[in-house]
Phi, psi and omega in degrees: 000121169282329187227135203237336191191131148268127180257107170270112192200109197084350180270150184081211169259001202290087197261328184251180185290142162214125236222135171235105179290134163226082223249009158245142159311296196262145146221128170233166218242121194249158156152157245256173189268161206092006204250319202133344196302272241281013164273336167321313136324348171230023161274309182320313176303311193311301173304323176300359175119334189327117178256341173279115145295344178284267197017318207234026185057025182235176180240357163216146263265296179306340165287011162265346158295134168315112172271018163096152191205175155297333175234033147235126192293165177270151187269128187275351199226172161193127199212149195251134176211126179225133199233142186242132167290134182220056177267353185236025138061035177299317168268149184276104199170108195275087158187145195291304209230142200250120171229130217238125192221176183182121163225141146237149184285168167271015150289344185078359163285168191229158165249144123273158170193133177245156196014054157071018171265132166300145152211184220240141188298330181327292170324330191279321183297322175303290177326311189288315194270334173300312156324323187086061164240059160334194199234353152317324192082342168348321198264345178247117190245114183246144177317134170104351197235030207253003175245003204273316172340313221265298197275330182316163177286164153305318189296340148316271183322336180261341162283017151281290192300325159329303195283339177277332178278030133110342177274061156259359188260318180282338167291303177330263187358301176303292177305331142343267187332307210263002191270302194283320144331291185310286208316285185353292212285327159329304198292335166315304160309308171317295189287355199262293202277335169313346179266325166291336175291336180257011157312301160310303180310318193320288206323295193319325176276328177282346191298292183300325181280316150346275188302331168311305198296330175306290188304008174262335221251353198266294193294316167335295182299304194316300211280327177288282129017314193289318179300327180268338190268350140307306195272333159321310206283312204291316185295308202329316194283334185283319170274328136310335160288333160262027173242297201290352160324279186304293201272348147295005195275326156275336146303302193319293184302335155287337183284332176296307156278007207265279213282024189247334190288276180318312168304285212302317176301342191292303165296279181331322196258336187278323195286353199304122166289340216229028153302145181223200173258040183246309156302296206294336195276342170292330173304276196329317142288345184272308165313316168310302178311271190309355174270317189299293176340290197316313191286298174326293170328288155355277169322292183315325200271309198283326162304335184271323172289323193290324211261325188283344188277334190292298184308324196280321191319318180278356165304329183299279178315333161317296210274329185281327165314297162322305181303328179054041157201136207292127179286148154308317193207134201292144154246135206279143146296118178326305196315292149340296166327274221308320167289329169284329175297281230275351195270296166335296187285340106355271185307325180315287220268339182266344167301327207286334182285342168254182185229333166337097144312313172299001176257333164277358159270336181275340155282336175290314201295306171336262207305343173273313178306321174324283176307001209235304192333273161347278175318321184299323210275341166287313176314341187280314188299316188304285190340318207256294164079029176208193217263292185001289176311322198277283191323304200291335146319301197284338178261037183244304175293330170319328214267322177282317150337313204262323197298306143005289237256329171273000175311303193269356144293308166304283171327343160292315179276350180297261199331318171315295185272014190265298191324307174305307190275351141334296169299310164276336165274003170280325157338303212279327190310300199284037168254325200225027128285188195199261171011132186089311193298338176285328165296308186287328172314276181335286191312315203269346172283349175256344178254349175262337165294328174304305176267016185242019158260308145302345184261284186356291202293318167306294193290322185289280190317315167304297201283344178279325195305324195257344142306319167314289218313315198286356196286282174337288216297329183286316190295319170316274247266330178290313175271304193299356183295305207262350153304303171312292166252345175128167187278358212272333169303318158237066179226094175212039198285307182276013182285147177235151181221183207272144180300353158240058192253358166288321202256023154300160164276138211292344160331273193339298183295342164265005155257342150342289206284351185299303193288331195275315171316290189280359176269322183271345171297299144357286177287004206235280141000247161347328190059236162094023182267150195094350220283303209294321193304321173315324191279295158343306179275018223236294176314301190289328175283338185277313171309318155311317182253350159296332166306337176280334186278328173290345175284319184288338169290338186280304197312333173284284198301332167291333185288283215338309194283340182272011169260007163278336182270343158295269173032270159269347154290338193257354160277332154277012161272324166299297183308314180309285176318334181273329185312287179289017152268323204274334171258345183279331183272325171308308160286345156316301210284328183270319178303302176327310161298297176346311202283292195291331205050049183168204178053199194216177174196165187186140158249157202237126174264128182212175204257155171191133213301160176250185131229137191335108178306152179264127177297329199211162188295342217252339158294001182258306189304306176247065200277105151325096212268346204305181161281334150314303186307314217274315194270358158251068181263150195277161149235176186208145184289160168177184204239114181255181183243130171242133175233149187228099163300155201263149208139306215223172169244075159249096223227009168206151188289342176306313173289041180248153163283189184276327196296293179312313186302323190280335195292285183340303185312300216281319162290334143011259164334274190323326194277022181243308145004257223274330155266010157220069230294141129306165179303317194218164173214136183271101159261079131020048183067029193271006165266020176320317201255037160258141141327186190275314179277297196290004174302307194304320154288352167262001176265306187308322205289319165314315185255001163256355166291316210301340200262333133299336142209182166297168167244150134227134192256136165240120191211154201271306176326098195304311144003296180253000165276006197259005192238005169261117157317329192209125210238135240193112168240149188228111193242151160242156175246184188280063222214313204090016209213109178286121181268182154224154173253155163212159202216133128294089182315316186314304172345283176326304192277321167356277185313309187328301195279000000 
């Protein structure tokens, strides 16, 4: 037994709780007409999911509730419970005992609940169809419809038959699929248009990342071109500032002793008796001469400082042009320092060679002029703090340049004349001395050594000063490397070069920086500012849309898949139905005969043209009469009935009387019953309209159903009540409110006997 008990309460006329044990195969439910029986039938519709309120004889949610009597008030609720035995698990569901309930309210909402749990009507449809319990109605035949088989469309009839062989569980399914198929391929669409749209951006970013990557692939040469042309510059430089090293070490030191030599000779001529004014005037000029010489020198140092503050100021201005923005504040360069340091230590080492006091105060005076320089011209940069300010500088030290530059030509030529009349009063001395002359020979031979020392020492200091100025220039060039490409650019330590690669020619090394130059015009070009956000958004949009593009292949390979599983369900839905037409006909044929005591009966699955709903007014206004038109009118599958009675030449259910058509209905049925039985099946008054010999075939037929699923009959018929265990009586009194009476026949005879 499958179906153990219904509980009825508030529906309907059912007002108080009333509970029908169904512990027999067969029960069938009696009672005078008006009483309530045929609503226990449509209490089964109700639980079972029934969504037509006419179905159940009502036009709103609430006429299915107890509306109340006279001496009973109406009911706010009305709920249904039908409970199954599932110990041999007919439902899928890990639980023994099944209870399937439904209330509605007088609002017209409804609950389901399954084993007092809320669920979704789905869950009850689903839960049900696992069962063979369908949404058809097959298993409840209510008076008057028992013939409803006989009158469906084909295509009805065979979703009646579908639904009785069990294949509603394989329709959900299909219809699922093909639920999920659509969405799928929206999403397929969705995602499809989410990629064109960020396609362009793609393009656009690949574009920004194209230049990054040049301009990545531009500083890499930079950096390498920065290193060798770096690690060049630093030997170039290192070895010429220790060679000009090297080769002033030795002039100084004879001008040290030269002049130490010369004060002596100087004292042997002054001590002299036979000094005249001719000496001293000859003293007097040589002091002139070393003053001029001293002033000549001066002039030179300041031109060569003069020259080095022009270079840094346009670097200065270089750098400020670039930045194109006015600084809060000047910041001194180390390099700058570094220069004023050594300019210092320069003055420093020629204060330690003399004893003159007026040439030390005239280098001390030097070096205060240095520093007060310096200081201005940085105090001037802060002041102004702008481009303006820097040009106007700079173009004040040009004018002191040029100004310099005629300084250290008149002192060149002052000196010129100092020497020529130098020269003639030493001519006249050694023409007319006697006295002496071997000193004064010795001074002028120390004093043409002196200035042939000074001039060296002089060429040597020009040529270290255009060594500074390329030094400064490295430096610059040091820092714009590692602004520019990064420090890996003066990381060239390891570079090794050929042990004369300092006394290359200096051409080379300025096609370096020429080729260093257009390499950064290039990169400048290029751009590429921005590159990590770029890149970054570059990395997050390409990730994005290869994600999308794998959603759209899975999303592709989920249709694929969900269209093989339509498919194939819908090739199990064929099989099955044909299976299950073949046995339903086989059992049709044999009821049939039963009935009739003879014939024949059968069902045929066939096709049949439709004509096409028209979509729109303009298909009503203008209907496409063509042949075209004509050969794609839809068809639709369906199931006819061929019937033959014996006897007689009646050969279609149209010719049948009502009495043949109700026979015709009920073997049908049964033989759809019986080859896919449900747990129970409800018949409604449906032998009203037999006579006394078919009550009896309709009884036999009952109790050979009976073995297959339950009956519950609700019937007038003795006939057929007599073929029932548990006999269900249902009277109302005048309350309006439907009892049950109940009888066990088995019971019964029991007491009898």
């Amino acid at each position: 037994m499958y179906l153990k008990s219904l509980e009825i309460n508030g529906f309907k006329s059912f007002a108080k709780k009333s509970e029908l044990e169904f512990s027999s195969p067969i029960v069938a439910i009696v009672g005078p007409n008006g009483s309530g029986k045929s609503n226990v039938a449509e209490a089964f519709r109700f639980v079972l999911g029934e969504q037509s309120i006419k179905s159940m004889r009502g036009k709103r949610g609430e006429d299915l509730i107890f509306s109340g009597s006279k001496s009973a008030s109406k009911l706010n609720r009305g709920n249904v419970k039908l409970v199954f035995d599932n110990s041999r698990h007919v439902f899928n569901i890990d639980f023994s005992e099944v209870s399937l309930e439904r209330v509605v309210f007088r609002d017209g909402t409804n609950e389901y609940l399954l084993n007092g749990s809320k669920v979704r009507l789905k869950d009850i449809y689903e839960l049900l169809a696992s069962a063979n319990i369908g949404a058809s109605g097959h298993h409840i035949i209510s008076q008057g419809e028992a013939d409803r088989i006989l009158n469906a469309s084909i295509k009805e009839r065979k979703e009646m038959i579908e639904d009785a062989l069990g294949l509603k569980t394989y329709q959900y399914k299909r219809e699922e699929s093909e639920r999920k198929l659509e969405k799928t391929m929206e999403n397929i669409g969705q995602v499809g248009a989410l990629r064109k749209e960020i396609a362009p951006h793609i393009r656009f970013l690949e574009k920004q990342v194209e230049k990054i990557k040049r301009a990545e692939s531009l500083k890499d040469e930079l950096v390498v071109l920065y290193r060798e042309y770096l690690k060049r510059e630093e030997t170039y430089l290192a070895y010429f500032k220790k060679d000009f090293e090297e080769k002033r070490r030795v002039p100084s030191e004879e001008k040290n002793k030269l002049e130490k030599r010369l004060d002596e000779v100087k004292g042997i001529l002054a001590e002299s008796e036979s000094a005249d004014n001719e000496s001293r005037e000859l003293l007097s000029i040589e002091k002139e001469l070393r003053s001029a010489e001293e002033a000549l020198e001066s002039a030179r140092r300041e031109g060569s400082r003069i020259e080095g503050t022009i270079a840094a100021e346009e670097r200065a201005l270089e750098r400020a042009k670039k930045e194109s923005a006015g600084a809060s504040r000047i910041s001194v360069e180390l390099s700058e320092m570094e220069d004023l340091k050594k300019r210092g230590e320069l003055l420093k080492k020629e204060t330690e060679k003399e004893n003159d006091v007026a040439k030390l105060r005239a280098l001390f005076s030097d070096f205060f002029k240095i520093f007060s320089d310096f200081l201005s011209s940085k105090k001037s940069v802060l002041s102004s703090g702008s481009l303006p300010a820097i040009e106007k500088e700079l173009a004040s030290l040009k004018e002191k340049k040029e100004e310099l530059v005629a300084l250290e030509k008149e002192r060149l030529e002052k000196r010129n004349l100092i020497q020529k009349k130098y020269e003639s009063v030493r001519a006249s001395i050694e023409e007319g001395r006697t006295k002496g002359r071997e000193a004064e020979r010795e001074m002028f031979t120390l004093m043409n050594r002196r200035t042939e020392l000074l001039g060296i020492l002089s060429s040597l200091s020009q040529k270290e000063d255009a060594i500074r100025r390329e030094e400064e220039a490295f430096k610059g060039e040091l820092q714009e490397a590692a602004a520019l490409v990064g420090l890996s650019a003066i990381r060239y330590n390891d570079i090794e070069l050929s042990k004369d690669s300092a006394l290359e020619e200096r051409i080379l090394q300025e096609d370096r920086k020429k080729k260093l130059e257009r390499m950064k015009i290039r990169l400048e070009e290029v751009g590429g500012a921005g590159g990590e956000e770029v890149l970054k958004e570059f990395d997050d949009v390409k990730t994005r849309d290869e994600f999308l593009s794998k959603e759209v292949t899975d999303l592709e390979v989920s249709a694929e898949s969900l269209r093989g599983l339509i498919v194939e369900l819908k090739e199990k839905l064929d099989s099955e139905f044909k299976v299950g037409i073949d046995k339903i006909n086989k059992a049709f044929g044999e009821f049939f005969s039963l009935m009739f005591g003879g014939g024949q009966a059968g069902l045929q699955v066939s096709e049949r043209e439709v004509r096409k709903r028209r979509s729109s007014l303009s298909d009503y206004l203008e209907p496409d009469l063509s042949a075209e038109a004509e050969a794609q009118a839809e068809t639709e599958e369906g199931i006819d009935i061929s019937v033959s009675l014996p006897n007689k030449r009646v050969k279609g259910l149209q010719m049948l009387s009502g009495g043949e058509r109700a026979l015709t209905s009920i073997a049908l049925l049964f033989a759809i019953s019986q080859v896919n039985p449900p747990p129970f099946v409800i018949l409604d008054e449906t032998d009203a309209a037999l006579d006394e010999a078919n009550s009896k075939k309709y009884g036999d037929m009952v109790e050979s159903l009976s073995k297959y699923s339950q009956l519950i009959l609700i019937t007038h018929n003795r006939e057929t009540m007599s073929r029932a265990g548990i006999l269900y009586g249902v009277t109302m009194g005048s309350d309006g409110i439907s009892k049950l009476l109940s009888v066990k026949f088995e019971e019964a005879l029991a007491v009898a006997k």
